[in-house]
C-alpha positions in Angstrom: 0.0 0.0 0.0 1.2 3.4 -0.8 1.9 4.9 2.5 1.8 8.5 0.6 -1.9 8.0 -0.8 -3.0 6.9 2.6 -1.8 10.3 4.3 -3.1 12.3 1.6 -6.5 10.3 1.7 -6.8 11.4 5.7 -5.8 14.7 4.9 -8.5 15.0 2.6 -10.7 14.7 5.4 -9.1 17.9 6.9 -5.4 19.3 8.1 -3.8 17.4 11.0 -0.4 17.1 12.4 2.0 14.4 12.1 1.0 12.3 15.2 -2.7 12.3 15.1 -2.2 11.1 11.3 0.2 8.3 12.9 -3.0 7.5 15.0 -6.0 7.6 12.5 -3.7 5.5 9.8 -2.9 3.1 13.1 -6.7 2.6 13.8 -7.9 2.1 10.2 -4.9 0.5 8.7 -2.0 -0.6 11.2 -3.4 -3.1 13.2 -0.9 -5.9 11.9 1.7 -3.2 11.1 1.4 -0.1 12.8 3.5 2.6 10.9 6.5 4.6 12.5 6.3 8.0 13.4 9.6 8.2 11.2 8.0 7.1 8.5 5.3 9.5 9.0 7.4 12.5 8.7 9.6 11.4 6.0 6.6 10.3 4.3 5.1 13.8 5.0 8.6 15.8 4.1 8.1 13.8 0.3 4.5 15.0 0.1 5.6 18.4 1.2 8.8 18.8 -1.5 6.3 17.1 -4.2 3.9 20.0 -3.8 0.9 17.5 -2.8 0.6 19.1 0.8 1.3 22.3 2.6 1.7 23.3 6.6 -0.6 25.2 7.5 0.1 26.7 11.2 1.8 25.3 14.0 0.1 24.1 17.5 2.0 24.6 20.6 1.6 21.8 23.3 2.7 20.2 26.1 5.8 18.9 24.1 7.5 20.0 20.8 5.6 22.3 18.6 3.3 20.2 16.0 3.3 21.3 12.4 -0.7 20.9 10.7 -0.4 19.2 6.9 -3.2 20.0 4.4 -3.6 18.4 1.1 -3.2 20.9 -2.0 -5.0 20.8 -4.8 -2.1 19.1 -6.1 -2.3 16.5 -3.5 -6.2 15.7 -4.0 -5.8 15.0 -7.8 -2.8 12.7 -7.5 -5.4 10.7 -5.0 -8.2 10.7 -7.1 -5.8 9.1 -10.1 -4.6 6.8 -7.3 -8.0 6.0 -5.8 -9.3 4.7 -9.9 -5.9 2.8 -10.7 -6.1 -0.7 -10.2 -4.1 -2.7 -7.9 -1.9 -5.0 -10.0 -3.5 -8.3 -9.5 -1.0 -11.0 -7.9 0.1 -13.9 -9.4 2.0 -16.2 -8.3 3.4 -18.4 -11.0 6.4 -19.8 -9.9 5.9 -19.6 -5.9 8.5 -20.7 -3.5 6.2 -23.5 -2.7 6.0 -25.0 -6.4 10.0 -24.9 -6.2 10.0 -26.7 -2.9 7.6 -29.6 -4.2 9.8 -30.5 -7.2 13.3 -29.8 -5.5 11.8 -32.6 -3.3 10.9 -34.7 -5.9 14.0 -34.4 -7.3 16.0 -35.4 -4.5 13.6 -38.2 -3.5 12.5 -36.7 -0.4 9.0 -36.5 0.4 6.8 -34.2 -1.6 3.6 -35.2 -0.1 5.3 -34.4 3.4 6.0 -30.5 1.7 2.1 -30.4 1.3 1.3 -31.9 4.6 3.5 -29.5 6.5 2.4 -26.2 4.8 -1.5 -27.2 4.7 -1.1 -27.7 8.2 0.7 -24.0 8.6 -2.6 -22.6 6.3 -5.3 -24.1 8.3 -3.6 -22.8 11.5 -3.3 -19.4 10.0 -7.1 -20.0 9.0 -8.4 -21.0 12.1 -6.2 -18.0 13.9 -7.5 -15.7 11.3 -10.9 -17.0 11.9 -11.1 -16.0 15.4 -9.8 -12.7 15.0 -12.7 -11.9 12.1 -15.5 -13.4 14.9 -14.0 -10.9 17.3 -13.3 -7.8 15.3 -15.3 -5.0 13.8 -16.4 -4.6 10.2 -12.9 -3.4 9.2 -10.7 -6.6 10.5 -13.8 -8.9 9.1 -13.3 -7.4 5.6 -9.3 -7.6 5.8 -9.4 -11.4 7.4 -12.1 -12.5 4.9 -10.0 -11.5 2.2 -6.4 -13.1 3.8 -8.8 -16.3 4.2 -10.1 -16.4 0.6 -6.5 -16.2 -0.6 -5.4 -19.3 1.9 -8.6 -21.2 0.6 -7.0 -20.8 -2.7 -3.7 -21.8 -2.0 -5.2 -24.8 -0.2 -7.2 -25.8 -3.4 -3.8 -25.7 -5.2 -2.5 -28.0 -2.3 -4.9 -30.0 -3.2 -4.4 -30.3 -6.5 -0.9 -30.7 -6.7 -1.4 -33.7 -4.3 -3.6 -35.1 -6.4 -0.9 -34.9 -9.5 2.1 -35.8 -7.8 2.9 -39.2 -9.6 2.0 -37.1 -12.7 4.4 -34.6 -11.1 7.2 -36.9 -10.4 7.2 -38.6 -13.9 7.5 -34.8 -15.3 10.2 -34.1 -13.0 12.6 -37.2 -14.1 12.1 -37.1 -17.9 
C-alpha cells in the first residue's frame, strides 16, 4: 500500500499534524503493522517537497511544537488518479512453494510431506484468522475474509498438486 496516498486520503478529510495522522492511519490501517512516526514525517517531508501538501500553522503543546499538513489541490488529484488505478492483481506463478515440491521430488525426499506441512501452517493461519474476524469490527472482518479467501485458494492448489504428484514426479525425471 502506498503509505503516501494513505496520508493524503486522511488529509482530505481535513489538516492534521504528524501524530494524530500516525493514530487515524494506526486505527484504520495498522493493526498488523502499525506505521513509525519516522515514516510518517519522512513520508510527509516527500509530500511536502512534491507539492501534494502544505503546513498550515503550527500548534503549541505540552511537548515540541506540531506542524498541521493540508492536502493541495495538487495533492487531491494525485489521490483521485490513485484511488481509480487498479491494484496489479497477484500472481503467483512460480511460488516458492511450487519450487520446494519439485526440489523434493527431485532429490527423492518427500513431496507429499512438503504439502502436509504447509497445509497444516494454512489451516492454523485460517483458524487464527478465523477468530480474529469473529471478534473484530467490520474493518478486521473485511481484511481477514479476504487473507482467508486467498489461503482457501492456496489450499485448493495444495490439493491439486497432491492429487498430480505421480503425474508430477514422472515430469520431473524425464
Amino acid at each position: 500500500m502506498s503509505i503516501g496516498h494513505a496520508l493524503l486520503g486522511l488529509l482530505e478529510t481535513g489538516p492534521r499534524h504528524g501524530y494524530d495522522l500516525k493514530r487515524v492511519y494506526d486505527e484504520h490501517f495498522g493493526q498488523d503493522r502499525p506505521l513509525a512516526y519516522g515514516q510518517v514525517y519522512a513520508t510527509l517531508s516527500r509530500l511536502l517537497k512534491n507539492g501534494l501538501v502544505e503546513e498550515r500553522g503550527v500548534e503549541a503543546g505540552g511537548g515540541p511544537e506540531r506542524k498541521r499538513y493540508a492536502i493541495t489541490d495538487a495533492g487531491v488529484t494525485d489521490l483521485g488518479a490513485w484511488l481509480v488505478t487498479p491494484e496489479n492483481p497477484q500472481v503467483y506463478l512460480q511460488s516458492a512453494l511450487y519450487t520446494k515440491v519439485v526440489l523434493a521430488l527431485m532429490s527423492g525426499r518427500s513431496a507429499e510431506e512438503v504439502l502436509d506441512v504447509q497445509r497444516a501452517a494454512h489451516l492454523r493461519t485460517m483458524r487464527e484468522l478465523t477468530r480474529r474476524k469473529q471478534g473484530g469490527d467490520l474493518a478486521d472482518q473485511l481484511i481477514c475474509d479476504h487473507a482467508l479467501f486467498h489461503l482457501e485458494a492456496d489450499l485448493r492448489w495444495l490439493e491439486l498438486t497432491a492429487a498430480r504428484l505421480t503425474e508430477l514426479a514422472k515430469a520431473v525425471a524425464e
